[in-house]
N, C-alpha and C positions, 0 to 999 in steps of 0.2 A: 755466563760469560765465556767465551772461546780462550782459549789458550793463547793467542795470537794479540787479541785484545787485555787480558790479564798481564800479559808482558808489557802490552805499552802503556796500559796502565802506571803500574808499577816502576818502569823508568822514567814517566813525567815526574810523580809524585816524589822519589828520589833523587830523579837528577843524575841516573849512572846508567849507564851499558853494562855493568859489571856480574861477570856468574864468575861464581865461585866453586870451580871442582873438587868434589868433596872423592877424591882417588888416593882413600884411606886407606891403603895398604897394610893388614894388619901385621906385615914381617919387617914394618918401617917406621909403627909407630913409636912415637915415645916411652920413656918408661912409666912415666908419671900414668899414662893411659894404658900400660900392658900389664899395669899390676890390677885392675877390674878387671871382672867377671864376663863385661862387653867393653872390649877397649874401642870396636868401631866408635860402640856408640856414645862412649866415654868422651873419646875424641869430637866427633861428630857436633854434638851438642857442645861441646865448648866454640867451636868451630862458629859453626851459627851462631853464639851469642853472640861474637866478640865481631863477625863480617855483615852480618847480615844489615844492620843499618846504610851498608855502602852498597850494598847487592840485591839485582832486578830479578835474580834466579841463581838457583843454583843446581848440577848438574851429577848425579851421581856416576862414578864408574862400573860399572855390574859387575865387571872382572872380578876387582878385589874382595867383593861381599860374596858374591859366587868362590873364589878360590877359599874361603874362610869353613866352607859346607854351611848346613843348618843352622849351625850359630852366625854367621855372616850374615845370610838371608834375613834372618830373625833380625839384624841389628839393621839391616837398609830399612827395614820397615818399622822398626821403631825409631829410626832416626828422620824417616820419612814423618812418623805421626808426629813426631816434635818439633819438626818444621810447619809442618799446616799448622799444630796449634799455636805456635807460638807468633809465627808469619804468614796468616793463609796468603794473603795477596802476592807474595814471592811464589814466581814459575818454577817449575822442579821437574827436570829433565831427566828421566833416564838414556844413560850413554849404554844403548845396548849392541848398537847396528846391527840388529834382526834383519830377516829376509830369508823366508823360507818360501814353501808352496801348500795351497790349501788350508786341511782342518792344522796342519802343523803352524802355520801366520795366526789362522784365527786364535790359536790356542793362545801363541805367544802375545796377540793383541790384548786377549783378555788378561791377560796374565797383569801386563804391565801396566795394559789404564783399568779396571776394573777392579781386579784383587791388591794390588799398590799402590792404586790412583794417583798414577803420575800424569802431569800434564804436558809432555813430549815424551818423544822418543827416537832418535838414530838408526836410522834405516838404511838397509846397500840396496842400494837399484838393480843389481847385478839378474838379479834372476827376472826383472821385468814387472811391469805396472799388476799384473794380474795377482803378484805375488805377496806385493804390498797393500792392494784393494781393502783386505779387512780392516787396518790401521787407517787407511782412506775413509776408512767411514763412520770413523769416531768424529764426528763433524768438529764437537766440542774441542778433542784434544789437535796437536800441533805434530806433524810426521816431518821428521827433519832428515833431509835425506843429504847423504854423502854425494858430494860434487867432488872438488879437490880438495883434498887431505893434506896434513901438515908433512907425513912424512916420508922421509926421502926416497925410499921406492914406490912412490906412488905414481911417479911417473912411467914405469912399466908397463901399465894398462892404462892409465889416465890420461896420458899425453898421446895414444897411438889413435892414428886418425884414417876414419872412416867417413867414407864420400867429401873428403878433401875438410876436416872436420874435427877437432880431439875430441873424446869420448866426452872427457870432462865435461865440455860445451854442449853436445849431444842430451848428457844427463840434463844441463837447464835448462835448454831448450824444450824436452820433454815433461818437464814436470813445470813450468810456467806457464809450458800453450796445453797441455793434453791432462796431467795430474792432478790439476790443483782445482776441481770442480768445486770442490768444498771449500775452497778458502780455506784449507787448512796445511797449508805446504809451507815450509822453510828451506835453506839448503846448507849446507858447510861447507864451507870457502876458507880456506886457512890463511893463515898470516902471514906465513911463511912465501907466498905467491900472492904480493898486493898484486900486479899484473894484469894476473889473469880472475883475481878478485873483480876490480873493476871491471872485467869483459861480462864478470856473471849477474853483476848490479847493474849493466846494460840489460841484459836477456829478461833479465826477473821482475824489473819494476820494482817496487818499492817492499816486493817479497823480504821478510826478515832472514838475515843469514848468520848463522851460529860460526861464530872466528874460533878455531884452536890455534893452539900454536904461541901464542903472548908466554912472554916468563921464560920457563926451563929453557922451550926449544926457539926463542932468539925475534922472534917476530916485532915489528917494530911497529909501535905506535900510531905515529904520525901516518904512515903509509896506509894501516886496515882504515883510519875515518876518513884520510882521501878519498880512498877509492872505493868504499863501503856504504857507507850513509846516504839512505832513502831519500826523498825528496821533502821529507817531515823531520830530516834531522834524527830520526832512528836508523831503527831497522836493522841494528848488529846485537848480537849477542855476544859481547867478548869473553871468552874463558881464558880465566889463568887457575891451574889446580895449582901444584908443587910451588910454585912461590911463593905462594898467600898460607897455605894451612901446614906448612911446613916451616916456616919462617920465623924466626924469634919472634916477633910481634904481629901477628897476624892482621891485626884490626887496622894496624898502621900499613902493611902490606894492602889491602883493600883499599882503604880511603887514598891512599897513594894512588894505586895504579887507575881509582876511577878520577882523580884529580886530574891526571896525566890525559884520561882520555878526554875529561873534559875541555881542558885546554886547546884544545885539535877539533872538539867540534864548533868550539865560539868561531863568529863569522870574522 
């Protein structure tokens, strides 16, 4: 099963659009979790118990497991095996935004779906199609590549336009007509810009798009399913990390925020 399919899978069967990011910072976590040996994964795994009934995927941040050294690493992948085992059907994202060139991509591709076996991954366009091609060719797995970003300098480089054009749009446009041979392409579209979200659910067709931006940084509900949702009534990936796994009641933070989204998709 594709990575692309395993997602819609799992959102009929539950009933939610909902990822839950798991941007377990180990200089933030609780105490109850800093007094283990592996607080990621202390955390982590309560984390999944208590959301995972509300959530179609969930989304690791590479940062915080990387900033932790060896022992971090060690705890993304055992936090990883305790999500396959416990929920194989749940998508499990790594937020890595890789983009390199040659054996240095390949290396990285191998890294994240073969030795971690994740079934996405966040990718920059920046350096061009050639650069991302080895992740292109995991047929199986899902290449989600950055479009517009949730934040606030992204307009920088994202908004400046070329042959009368933002870049941003540029990026769909390329990766809906020329990338996505494999059927294996998503994009990120943030919350923060319904807008220009719907310009990129024009370009993409029924392409699934990974929303940040719900929760901490202010993104509104009601506006990502307007302007988001496929022609089957998918087709987003909402992430909220810091609200949900952070939040005195986690499980209630989830079933909420996928309730809410719910609400927004009924016709």
């Amino acid at each position: 099963m594709t990575a692309e399919k395993k997602y819609a899978a799992r959102a009929g069967a539950v009933n939610s659009l909902l990822c839950v990011g798991l941007d377990s910072d180990a200089t933030s976590l609780p105490e109850w979790a800093r007094q283990h040996d592996s607080p990621q994964l202390t955390f982590n795994r309560r984390i999944i118990d208590l959301t995972a009934p509300h959530a179609a995927a969930f989304k690791f941040n590479m940062a915080f497991y990387e900033a932790a050294g060896p022992s971090g690493l060690r705890q993304l992948a055992d936090s990883l095996e305790y999500l396959r085992g416990e929920h194989p059907d749940i998508l499990t994202i790594s937020d890595a935004k890789r983009g390199d060139i040659g054996n240095s991509s390949a290396a990285y591709a191998r890294a994240i779906f073969d030795e971690l076996g994740f079934d996405a991954v966040t990718l920059s366009p920046y350096l061009g199609r050639d650069a991302l091609q080895p992740f292109l060719d995991y047929r199986d797995k899902a290449c989600i590549i950055l479009c517009r970003t949730s934040n606030p300098g992204s307009a920088e480089f994202q908004n400046l336009e070329i042959a009368g054009q933002a870049l941003w749009k540029q990026v769909a446009i390329a990766v809906a007509d020329q990338w996505n041979s494999n059927n294996n392409c998503m994009l990120v579209a943030a919350a923060t810009y319904p807008e220009e979200m719907g310009q990129i659910r024009a370009i993409a067709g029924d392409m699934t798009l990974l929303v940040p931006g719900i929760g901490a940084q202010g993104g509104d509900v009601a506006s990502v399913v307007r302007a988001g949702l496929n022609s089957r009534g998918q087709g987003l990936i909402i992430n909220a990390s810091r609200s949900i796994i952070f939040a005195s009641e986690p499980a209630e933070a989830a079933s909420s925020l996928r309730d809410v989204i719910n609400q927004h998709r009924a016709p």
